[in-house]
N, CA, C and O atoms as CSV, one atom per row, in Angstrom:
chain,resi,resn,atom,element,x,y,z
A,1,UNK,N,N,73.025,-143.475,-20.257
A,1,UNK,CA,C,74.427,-143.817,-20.088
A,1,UNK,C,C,75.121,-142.729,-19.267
A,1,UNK,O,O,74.888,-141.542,-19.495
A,2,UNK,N,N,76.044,-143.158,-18.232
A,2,UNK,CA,C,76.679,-142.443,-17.518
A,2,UNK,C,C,78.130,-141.629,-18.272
A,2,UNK,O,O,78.638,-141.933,-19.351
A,3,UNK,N,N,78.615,-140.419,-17.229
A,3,UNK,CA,C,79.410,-140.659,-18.203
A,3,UNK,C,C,80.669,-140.834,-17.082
A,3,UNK,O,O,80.297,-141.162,-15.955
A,4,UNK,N,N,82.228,-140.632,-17.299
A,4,UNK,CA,C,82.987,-140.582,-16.172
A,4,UNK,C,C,83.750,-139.652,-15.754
A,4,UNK,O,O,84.122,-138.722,-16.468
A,5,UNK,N,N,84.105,-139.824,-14.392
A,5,UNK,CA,C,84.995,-139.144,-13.977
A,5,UNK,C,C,86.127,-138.521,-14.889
A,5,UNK,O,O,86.276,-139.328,-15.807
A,6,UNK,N,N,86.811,-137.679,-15.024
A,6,UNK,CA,C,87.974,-137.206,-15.409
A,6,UNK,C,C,89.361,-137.457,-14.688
A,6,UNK,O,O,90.415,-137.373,-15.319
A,7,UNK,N,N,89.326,-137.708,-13.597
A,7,UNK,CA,C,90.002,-137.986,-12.624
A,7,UNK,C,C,89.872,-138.970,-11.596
A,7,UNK,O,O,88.671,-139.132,-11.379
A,8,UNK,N,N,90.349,-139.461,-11.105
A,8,UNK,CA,C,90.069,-140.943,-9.921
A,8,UNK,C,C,89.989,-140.085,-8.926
A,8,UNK,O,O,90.744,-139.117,-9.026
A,9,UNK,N,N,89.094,-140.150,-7.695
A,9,UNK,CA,C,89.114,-139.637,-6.300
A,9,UNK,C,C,90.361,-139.795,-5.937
A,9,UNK,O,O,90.498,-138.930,-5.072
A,10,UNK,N,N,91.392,-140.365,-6.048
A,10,UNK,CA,C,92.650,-140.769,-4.883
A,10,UNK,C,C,93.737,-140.004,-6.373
A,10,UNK,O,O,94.868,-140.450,-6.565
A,11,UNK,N,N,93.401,-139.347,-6.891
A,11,UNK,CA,C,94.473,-138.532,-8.274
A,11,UNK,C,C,94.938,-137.428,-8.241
A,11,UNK,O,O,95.423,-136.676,-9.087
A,12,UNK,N,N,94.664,-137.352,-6.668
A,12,UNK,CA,C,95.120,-135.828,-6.280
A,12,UNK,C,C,96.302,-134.977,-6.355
A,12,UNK,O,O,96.360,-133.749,-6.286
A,13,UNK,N,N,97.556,-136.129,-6.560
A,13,UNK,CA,C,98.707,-135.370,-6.751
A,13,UNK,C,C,98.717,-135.030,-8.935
A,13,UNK,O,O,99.653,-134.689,-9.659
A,14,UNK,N,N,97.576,-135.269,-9.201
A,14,UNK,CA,C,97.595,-134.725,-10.676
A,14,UNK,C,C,97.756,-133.295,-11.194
A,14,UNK,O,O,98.123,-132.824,-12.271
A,15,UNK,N,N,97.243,-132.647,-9.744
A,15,UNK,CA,C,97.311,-131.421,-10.012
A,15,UNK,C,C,97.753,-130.449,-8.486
A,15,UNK,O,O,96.915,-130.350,-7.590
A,16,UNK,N,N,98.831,-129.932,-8.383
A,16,UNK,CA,C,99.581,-129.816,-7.189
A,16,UNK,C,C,98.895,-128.618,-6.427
A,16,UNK,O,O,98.666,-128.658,-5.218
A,17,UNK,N,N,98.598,-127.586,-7.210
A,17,UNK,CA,C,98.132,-126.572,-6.451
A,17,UNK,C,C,96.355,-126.438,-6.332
A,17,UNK,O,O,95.808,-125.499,-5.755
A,18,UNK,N,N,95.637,-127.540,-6.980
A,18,UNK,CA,C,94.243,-127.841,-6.034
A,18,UNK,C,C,94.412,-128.868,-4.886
A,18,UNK,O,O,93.505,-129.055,-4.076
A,19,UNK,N,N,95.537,-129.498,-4.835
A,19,UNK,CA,C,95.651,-130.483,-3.759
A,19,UNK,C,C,96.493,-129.535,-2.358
A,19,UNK,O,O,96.671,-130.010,-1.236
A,20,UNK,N,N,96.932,-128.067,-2.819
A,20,UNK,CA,C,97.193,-127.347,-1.861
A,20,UNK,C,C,96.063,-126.687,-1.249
A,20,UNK,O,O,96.114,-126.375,-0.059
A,21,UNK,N,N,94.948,-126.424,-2.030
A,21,UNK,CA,C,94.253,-125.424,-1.762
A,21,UNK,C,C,93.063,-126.235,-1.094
A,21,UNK,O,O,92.186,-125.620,-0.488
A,22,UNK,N,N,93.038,-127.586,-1.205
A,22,UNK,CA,C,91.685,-128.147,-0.724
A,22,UNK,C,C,92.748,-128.356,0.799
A,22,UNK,O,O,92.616,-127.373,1.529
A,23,UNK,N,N,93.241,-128.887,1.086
A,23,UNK,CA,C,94.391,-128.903,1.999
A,23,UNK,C,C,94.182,-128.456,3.014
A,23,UNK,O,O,93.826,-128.965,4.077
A,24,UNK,N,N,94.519,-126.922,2.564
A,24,UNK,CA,C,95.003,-125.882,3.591
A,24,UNK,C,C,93.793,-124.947,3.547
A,24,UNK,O,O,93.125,-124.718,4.555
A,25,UNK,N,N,93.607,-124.567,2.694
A,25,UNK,CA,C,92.648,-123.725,2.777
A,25,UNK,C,C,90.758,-124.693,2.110
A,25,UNK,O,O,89.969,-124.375,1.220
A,26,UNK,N,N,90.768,-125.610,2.893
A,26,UNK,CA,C,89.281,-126.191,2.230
A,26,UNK,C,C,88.121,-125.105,2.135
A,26,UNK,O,O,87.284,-125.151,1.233
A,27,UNK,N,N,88.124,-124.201,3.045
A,27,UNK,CA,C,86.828,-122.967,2.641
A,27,UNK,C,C,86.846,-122.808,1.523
A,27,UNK,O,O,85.875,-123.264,0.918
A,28,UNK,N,N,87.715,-122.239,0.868
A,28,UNK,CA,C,88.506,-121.738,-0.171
A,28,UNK,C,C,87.886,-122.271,-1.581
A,28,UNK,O,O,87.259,-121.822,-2.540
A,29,UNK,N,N,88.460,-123.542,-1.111
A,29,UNK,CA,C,88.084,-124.562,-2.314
A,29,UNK,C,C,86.762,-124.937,-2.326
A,29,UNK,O,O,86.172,-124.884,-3.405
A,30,UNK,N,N,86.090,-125.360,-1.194
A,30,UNK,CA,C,84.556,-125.623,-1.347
A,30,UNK,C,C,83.797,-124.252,-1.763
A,30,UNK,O,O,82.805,-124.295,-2.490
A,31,UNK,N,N,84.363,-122.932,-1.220
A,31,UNK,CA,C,83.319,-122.069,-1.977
A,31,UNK,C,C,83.692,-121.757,-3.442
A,31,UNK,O,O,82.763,-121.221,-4.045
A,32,UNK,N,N,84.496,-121.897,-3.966
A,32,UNK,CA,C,84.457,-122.345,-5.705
A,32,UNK,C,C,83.777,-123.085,-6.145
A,32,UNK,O,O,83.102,-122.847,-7.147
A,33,UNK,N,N,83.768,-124.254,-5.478
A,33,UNK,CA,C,83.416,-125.403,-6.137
A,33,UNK,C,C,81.688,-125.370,-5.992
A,33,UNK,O,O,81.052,-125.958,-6.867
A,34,UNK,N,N,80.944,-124.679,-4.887
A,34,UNK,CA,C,79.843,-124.557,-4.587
A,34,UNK,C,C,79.286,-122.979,-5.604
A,34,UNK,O,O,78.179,-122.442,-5.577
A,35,UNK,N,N,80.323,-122.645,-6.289
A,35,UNK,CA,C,79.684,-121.285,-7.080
A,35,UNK,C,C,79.733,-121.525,-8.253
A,35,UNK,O,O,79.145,-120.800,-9.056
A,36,UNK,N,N,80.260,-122.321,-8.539
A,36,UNK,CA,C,79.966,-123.045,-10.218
A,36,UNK,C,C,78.518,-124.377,-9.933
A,36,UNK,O,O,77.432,-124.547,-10.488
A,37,UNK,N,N,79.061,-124.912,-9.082
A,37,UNK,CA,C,77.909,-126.056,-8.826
A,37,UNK,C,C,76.062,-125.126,-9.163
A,37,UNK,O,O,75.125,-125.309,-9.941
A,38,UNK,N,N,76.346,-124.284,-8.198
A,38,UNK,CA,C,74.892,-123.302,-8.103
A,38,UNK,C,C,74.957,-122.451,-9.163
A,38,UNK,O,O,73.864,-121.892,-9.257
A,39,UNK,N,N,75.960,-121.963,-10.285
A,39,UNK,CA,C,75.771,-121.952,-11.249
A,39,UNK,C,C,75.664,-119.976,-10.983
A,39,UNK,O,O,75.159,-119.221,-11.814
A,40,UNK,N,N,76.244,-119.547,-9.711
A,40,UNK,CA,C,76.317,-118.047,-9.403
A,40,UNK,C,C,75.388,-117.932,-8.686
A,40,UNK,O,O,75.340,-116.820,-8.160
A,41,UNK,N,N,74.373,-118.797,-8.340
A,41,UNK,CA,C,73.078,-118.541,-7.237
A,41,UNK,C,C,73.729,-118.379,-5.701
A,41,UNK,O,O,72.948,-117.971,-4.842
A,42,UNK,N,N,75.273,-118.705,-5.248
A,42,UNK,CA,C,75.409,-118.477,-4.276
A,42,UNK,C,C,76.907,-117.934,-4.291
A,42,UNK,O,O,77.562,-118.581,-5.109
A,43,UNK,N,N,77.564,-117.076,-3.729
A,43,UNK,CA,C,78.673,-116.704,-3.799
A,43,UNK,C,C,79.331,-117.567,-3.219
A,43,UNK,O,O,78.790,-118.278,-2.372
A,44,UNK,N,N,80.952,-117.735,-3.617
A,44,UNK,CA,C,82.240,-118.102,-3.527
A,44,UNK,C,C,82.179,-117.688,-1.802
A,44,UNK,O,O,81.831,-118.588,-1.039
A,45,UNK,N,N,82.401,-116.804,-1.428
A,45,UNK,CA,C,82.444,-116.253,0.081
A,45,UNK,C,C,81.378,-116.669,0.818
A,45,UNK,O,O,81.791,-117.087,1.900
A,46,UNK,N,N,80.090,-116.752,0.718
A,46,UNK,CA,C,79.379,-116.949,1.229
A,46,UNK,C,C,79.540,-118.473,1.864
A,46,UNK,O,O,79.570,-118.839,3.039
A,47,UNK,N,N,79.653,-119.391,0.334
A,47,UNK,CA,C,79.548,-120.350,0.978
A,47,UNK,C,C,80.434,-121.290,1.440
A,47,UNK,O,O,80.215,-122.426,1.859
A,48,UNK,N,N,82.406,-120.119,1.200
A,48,UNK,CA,C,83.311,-120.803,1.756
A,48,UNK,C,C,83.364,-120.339,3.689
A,48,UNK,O,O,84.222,-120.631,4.523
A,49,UNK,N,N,82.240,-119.641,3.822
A,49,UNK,CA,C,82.451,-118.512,5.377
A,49,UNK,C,C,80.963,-120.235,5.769
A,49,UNK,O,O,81.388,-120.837,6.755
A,50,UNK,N,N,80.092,-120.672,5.424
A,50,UNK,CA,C,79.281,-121.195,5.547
A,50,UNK,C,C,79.689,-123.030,5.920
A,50,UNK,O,O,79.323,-123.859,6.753
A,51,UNK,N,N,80.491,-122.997,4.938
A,51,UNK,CA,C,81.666,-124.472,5.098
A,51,UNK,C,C,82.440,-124.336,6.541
A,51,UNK,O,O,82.452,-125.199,7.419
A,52,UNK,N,N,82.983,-123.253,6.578
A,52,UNK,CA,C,83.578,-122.885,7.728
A,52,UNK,C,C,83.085,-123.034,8.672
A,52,UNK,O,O,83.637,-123.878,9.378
A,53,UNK,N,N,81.960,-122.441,9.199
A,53,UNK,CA,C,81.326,-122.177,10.520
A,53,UNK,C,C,80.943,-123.595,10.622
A,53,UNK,O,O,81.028,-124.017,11.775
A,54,UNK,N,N,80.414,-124.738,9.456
A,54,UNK,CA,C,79.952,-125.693,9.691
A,54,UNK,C,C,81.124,-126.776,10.910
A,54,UNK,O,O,80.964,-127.274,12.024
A,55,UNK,N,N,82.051,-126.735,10.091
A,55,UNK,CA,C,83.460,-127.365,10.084
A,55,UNK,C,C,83.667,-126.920,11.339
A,55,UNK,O,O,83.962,-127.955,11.936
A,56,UNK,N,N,83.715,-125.668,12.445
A,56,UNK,CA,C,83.928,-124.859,13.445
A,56,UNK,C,C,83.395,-125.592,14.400
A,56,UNK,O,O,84.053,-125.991,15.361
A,57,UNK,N,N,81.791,-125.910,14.174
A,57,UNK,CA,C,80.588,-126.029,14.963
A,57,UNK,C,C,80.397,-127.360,15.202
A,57,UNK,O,O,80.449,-127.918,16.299
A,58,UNK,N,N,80.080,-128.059,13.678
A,58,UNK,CA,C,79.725,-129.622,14.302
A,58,UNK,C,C,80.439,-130.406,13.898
A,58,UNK,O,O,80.329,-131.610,14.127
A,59,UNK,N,N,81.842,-129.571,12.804
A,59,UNK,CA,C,82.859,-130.793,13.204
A,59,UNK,C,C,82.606,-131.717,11.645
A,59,UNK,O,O,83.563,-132.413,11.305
A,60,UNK,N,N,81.608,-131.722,10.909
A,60,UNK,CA,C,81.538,-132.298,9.847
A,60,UNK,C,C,80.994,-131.443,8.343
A,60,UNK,O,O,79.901,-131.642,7.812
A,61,UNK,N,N,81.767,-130.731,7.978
A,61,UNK,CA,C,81.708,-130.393,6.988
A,61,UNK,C,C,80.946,-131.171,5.597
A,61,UNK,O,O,80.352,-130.671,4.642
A,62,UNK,N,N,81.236,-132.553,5.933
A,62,UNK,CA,C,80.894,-133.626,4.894
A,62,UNK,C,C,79.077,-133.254,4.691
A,62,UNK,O,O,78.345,-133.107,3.712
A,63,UNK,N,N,78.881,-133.210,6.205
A,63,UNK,CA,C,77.033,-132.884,5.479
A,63,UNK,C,C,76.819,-131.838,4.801
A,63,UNK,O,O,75.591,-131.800,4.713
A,64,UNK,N,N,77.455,-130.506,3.984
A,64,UNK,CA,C,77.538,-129.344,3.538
A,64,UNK,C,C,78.014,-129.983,2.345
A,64,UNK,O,O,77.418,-129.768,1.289
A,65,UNK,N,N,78.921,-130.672,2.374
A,65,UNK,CA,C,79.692,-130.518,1.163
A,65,UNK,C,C,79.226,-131.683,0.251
A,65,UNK,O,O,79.441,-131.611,-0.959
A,66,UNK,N,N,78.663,-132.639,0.732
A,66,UNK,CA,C,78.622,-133.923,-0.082
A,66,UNK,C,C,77.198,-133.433,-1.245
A,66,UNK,O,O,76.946,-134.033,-2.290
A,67,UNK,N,N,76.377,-132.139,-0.681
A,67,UNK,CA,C,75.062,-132.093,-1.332
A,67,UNK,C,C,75.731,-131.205,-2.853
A,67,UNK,O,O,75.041,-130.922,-3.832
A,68,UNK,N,N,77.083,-130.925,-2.710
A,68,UNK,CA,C,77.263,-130.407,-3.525
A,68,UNK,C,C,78.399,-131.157,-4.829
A,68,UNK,O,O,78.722,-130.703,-5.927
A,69,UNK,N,N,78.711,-132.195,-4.279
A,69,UNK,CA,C,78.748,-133.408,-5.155
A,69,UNK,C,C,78.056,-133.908,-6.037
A,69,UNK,O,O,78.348,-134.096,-7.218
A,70,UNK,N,N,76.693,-134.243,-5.241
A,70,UNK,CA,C,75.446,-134.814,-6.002
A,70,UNK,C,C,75.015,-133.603,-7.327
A,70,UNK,O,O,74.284,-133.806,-8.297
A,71,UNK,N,N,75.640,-132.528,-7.008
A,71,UNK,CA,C,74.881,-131.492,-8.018
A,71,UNK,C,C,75.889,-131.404,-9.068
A,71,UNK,O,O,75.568,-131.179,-10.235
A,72,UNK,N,N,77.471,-131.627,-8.580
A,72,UNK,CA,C,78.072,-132.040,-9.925
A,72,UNK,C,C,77.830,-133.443,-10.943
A,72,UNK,O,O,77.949,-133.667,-12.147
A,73,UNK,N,N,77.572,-133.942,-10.177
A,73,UNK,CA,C,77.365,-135.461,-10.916
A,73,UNK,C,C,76.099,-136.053,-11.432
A,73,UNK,O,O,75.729,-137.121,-11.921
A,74,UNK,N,N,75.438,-134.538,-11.010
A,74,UNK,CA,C,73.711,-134.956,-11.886
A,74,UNK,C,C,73.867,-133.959,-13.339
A,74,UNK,O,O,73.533,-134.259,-14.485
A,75,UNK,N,N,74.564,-132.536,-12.781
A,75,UNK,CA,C,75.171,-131.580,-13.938
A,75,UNK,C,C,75.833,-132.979,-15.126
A,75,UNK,O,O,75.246,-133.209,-16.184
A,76,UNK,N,N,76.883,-133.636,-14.768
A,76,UNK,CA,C,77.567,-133.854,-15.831
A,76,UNK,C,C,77.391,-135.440,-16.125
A,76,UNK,O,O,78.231,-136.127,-16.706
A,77,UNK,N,N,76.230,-135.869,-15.655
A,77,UNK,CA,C,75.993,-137.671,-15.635
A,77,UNK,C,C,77.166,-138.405,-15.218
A,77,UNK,O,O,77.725,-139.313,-15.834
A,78,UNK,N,N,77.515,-137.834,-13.944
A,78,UNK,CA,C,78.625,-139.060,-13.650
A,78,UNK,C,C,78.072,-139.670,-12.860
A,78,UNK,O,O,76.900,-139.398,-12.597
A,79,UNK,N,N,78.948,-141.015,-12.027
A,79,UNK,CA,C,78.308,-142.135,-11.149
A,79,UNK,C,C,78.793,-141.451,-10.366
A,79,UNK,O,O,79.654,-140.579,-10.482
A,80,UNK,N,N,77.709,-142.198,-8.671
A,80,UNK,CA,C,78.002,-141.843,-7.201
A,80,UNK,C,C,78.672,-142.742,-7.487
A,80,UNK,O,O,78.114,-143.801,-7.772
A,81,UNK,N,N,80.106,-142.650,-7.516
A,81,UNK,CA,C,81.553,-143.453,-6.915
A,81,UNK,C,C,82.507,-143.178,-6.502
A,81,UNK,O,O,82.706,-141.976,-6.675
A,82,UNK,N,N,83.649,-143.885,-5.773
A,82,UNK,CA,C,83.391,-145.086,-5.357
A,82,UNK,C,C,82.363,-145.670,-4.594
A,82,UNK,O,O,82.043,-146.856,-4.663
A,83,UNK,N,N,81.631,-144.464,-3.558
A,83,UNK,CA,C,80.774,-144.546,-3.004
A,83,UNK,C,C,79.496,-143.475,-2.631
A,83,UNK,O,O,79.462,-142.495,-3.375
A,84,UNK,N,N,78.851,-143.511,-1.986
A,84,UNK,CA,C,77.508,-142.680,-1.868
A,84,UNK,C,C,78.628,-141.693,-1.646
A,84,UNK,O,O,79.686,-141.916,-1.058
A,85,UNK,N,N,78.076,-140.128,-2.429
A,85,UNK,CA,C,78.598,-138.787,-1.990
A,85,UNK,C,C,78.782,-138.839,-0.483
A,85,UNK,O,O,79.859,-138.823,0.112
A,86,UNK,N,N,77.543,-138.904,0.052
A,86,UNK,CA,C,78.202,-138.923,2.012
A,86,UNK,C,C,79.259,-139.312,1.785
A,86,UNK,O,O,80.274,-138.619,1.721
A,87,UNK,N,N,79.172,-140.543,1.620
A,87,UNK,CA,C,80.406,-141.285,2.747
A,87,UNK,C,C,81.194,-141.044,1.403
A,87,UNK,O,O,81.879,-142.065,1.343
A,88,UNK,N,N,81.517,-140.244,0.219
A,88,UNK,CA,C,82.858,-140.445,0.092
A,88,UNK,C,C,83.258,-139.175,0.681
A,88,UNK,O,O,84.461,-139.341,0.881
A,89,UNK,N,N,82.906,-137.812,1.140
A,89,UNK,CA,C,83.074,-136.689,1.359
A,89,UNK,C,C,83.078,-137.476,3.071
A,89,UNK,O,O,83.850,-136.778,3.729
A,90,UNK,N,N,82.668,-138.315,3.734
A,90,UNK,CA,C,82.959,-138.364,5.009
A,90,UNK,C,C,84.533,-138.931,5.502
A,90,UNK,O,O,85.269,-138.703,6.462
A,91,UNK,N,N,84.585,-139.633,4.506
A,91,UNK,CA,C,85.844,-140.315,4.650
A,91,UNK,C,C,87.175,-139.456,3.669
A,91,UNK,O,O,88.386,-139.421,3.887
A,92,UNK,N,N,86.609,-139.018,2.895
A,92,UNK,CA,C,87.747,-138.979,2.075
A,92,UNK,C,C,87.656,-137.187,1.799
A,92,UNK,O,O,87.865,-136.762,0.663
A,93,UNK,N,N,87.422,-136.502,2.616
A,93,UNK,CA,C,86.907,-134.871,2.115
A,93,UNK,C,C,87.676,-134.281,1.110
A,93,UNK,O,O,87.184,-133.750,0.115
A,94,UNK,N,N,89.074,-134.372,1.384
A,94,UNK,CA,C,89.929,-133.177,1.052
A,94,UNK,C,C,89.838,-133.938,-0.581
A,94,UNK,O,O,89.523,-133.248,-1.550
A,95,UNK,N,N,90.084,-135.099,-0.692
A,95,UNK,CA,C,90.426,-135.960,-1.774
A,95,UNK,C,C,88.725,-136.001,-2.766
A,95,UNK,O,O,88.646,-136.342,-3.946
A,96,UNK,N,N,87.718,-135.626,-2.023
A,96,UNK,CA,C,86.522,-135.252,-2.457
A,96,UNK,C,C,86.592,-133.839,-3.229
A,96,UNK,O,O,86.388,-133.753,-4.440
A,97,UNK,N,N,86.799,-133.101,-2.676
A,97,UNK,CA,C,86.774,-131.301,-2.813
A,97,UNK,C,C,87.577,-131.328,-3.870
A,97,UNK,O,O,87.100,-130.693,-4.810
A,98,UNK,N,N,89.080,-132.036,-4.186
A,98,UNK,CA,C,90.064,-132.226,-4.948
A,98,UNK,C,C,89.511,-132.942,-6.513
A,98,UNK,O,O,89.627,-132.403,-7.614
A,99,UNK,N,N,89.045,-133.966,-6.294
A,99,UNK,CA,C,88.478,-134.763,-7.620
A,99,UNK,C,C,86.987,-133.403,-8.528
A,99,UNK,O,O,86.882,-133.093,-9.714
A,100,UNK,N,N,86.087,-132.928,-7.255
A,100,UNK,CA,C,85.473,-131.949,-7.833
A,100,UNK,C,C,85.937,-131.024,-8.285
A,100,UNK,O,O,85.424,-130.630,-9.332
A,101,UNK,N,N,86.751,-130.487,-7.893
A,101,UNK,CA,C,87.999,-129.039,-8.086
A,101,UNK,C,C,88.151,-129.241,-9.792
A,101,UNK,O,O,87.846,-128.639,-10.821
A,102,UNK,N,N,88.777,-130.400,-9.403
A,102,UNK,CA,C,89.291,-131.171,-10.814
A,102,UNK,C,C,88.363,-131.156,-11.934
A,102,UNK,O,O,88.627,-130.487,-12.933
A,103,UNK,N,N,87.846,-131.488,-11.891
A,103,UNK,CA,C,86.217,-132.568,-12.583
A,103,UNK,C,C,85.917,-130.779,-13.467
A,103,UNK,O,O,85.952,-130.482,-14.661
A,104,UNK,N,N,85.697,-130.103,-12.483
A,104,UNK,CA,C,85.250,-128.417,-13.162
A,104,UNK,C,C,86.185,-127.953,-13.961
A,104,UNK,O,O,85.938,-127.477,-15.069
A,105,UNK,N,N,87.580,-128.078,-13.354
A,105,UNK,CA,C,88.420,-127.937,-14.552
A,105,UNK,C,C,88.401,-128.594,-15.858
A,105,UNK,O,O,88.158,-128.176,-16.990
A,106,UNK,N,N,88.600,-129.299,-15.569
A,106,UNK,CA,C,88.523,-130.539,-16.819
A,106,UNK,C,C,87.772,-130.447,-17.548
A,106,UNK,O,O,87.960,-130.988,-18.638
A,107,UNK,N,N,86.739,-129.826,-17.332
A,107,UNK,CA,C,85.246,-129.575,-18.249
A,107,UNK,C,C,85.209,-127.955,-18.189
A,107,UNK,O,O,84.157,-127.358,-17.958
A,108,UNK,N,N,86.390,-127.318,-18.406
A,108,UNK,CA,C,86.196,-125.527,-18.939
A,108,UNK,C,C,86.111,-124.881,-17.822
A,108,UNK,O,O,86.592,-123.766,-17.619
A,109,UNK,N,N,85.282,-125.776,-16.775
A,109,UNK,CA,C,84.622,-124.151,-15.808
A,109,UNK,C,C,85.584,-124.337,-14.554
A,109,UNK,O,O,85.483,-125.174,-13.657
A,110,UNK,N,N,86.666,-123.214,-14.742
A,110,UNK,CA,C,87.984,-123.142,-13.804
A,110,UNK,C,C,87.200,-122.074,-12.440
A,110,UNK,O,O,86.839,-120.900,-12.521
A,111,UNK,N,N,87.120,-123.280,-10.935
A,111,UNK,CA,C,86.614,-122.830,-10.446
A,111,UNK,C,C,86.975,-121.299,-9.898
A,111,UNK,O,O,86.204,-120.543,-9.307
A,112,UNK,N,N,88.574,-121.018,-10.316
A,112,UNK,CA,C,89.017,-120.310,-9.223
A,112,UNK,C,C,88.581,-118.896,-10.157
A,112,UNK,O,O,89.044,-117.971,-9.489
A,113,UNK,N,N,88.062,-118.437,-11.108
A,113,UNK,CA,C,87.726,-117.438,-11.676
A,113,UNK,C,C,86.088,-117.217,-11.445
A,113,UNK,O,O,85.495,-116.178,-11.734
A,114,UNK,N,N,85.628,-118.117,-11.006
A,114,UNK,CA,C,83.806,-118.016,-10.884
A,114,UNK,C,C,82.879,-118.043,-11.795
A,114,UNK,O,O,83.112,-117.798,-12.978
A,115,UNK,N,N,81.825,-118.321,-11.370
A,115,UNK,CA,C,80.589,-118.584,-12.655
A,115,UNK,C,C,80.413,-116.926,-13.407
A,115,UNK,O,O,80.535,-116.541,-14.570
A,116,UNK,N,N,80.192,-116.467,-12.570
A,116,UNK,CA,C,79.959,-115.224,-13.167
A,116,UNK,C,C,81.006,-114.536,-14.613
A,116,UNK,O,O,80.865,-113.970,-15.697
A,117,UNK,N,N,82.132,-115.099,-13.642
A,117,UNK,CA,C,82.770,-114.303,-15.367
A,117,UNK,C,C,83.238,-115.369,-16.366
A,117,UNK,O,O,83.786,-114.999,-17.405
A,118,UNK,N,N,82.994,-117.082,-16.029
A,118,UNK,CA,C,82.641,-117.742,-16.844
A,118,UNK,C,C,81.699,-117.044,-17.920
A,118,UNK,O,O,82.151,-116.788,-19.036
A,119,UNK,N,N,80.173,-116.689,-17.520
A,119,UNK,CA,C,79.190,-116.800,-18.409
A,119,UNK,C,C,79.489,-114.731,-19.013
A,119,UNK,O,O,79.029,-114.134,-19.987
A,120,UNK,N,N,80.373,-114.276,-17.949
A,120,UNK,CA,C,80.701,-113.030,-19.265
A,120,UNK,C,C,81.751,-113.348,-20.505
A,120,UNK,O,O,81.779,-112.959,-21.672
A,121,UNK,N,N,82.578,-114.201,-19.758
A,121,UNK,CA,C,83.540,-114.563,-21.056
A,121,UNK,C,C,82.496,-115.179,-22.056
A,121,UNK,O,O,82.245,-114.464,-23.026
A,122,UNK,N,N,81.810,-116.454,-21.976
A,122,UNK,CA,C,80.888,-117.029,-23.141
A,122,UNK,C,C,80.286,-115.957,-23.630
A,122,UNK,O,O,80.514,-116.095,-24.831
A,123,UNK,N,N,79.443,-114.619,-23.477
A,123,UNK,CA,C,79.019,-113.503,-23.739
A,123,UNK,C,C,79.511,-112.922,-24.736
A,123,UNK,O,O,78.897,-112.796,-25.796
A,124,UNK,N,N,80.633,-112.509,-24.539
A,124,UNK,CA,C,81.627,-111.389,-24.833
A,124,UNK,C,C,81.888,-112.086,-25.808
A,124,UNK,O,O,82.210,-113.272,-25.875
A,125,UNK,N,N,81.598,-110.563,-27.344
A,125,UNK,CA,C,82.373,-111.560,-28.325
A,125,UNK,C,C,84.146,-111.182,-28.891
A,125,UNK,O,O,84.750,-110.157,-28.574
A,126,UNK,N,N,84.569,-112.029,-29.557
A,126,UNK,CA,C,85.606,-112.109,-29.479
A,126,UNK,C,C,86.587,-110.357,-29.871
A,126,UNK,O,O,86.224,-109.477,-30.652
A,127,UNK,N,N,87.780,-110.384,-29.040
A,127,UNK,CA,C,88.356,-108.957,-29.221
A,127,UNK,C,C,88.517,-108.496,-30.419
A,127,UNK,O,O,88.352,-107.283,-30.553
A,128,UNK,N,N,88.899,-109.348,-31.684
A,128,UNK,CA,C,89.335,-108.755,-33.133
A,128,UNK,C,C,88.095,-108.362,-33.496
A,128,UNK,O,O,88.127,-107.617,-34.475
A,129,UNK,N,N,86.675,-108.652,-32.943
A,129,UNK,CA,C,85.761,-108.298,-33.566
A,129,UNK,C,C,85.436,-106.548,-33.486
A,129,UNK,O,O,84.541,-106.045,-34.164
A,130,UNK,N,N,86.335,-105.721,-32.528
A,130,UNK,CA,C,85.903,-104.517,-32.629
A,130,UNK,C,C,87.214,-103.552,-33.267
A,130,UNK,O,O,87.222,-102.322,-33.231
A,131,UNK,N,N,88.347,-104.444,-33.877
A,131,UNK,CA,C,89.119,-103.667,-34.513
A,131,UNK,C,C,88.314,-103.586,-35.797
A,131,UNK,O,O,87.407,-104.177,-36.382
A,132,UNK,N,N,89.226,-102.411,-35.942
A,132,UNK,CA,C,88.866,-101.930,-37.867
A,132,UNK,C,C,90.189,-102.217,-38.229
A,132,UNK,O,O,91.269,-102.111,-37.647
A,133,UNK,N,N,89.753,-102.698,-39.592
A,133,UNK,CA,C,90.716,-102.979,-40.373
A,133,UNK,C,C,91.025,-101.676,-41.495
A,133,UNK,O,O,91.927,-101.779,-42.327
């Protein structure tokens, strides 16, 4: 059983300042969204400088970005919808990057802090535990 979306692809005004940041700054947002996806195997910079040059060069970002769709939606059993990752990242990018943005939020892992100190916060145990009473 699948499970669903948290958000509709076209729900972008749900949340105002990922619909700024995929926007204006899409590097930005795809290398978040690609450093939780990889789970810290690739940096935030790396692969928002990597989105970039793509986007620079041949003009379609969508072939970079859609592989990283498929890795949220195998992570969390959702459906390829409305349509194949390509073509919804070909047609619909920003509103793509935006629903994923989302989707990570929605499920704890806030891209804009990173995997890495995601999995130190889960680590770390809680602060009252080193007062004395």
């Amino acid at each position: 059983m699948e499970n669903q979306w948290t958000s509709g692809l076209c729900s972008c005004m749900e949340d105002g300042k990922t619909v700024c940041l995929t926007c204006f700054c899409p590097c930005v947002a795809f290398g978040r969204i690609a450093n939780i996806a990889d789970e810290g195997n690739h940096g935030c910079g790396e692969c928002g400088i990597f989105y970039g040059l793509i986007c620079c060069v041949v003009g379609l970002p969508c072939l970079f970005s859609c592989t990283y769709r498929t890795k949220i939606r195998r992570k969390f059993g959702l459906p390829e919808s409305p349509a194949s990752d390509c073509i919804t990242h070909c047609f619909c990018e920003s509103c793509a990057l935006c629903q994923e943005y989302r989707e990570l939020k929605n499920r704890g892992l806030d891209p804009s802090i990173g995997w890495n100190e995601h999995m130190q916060r889960a680590t770390s145990p809680p602060m009252g535990q080193y007062m004395k009473s």
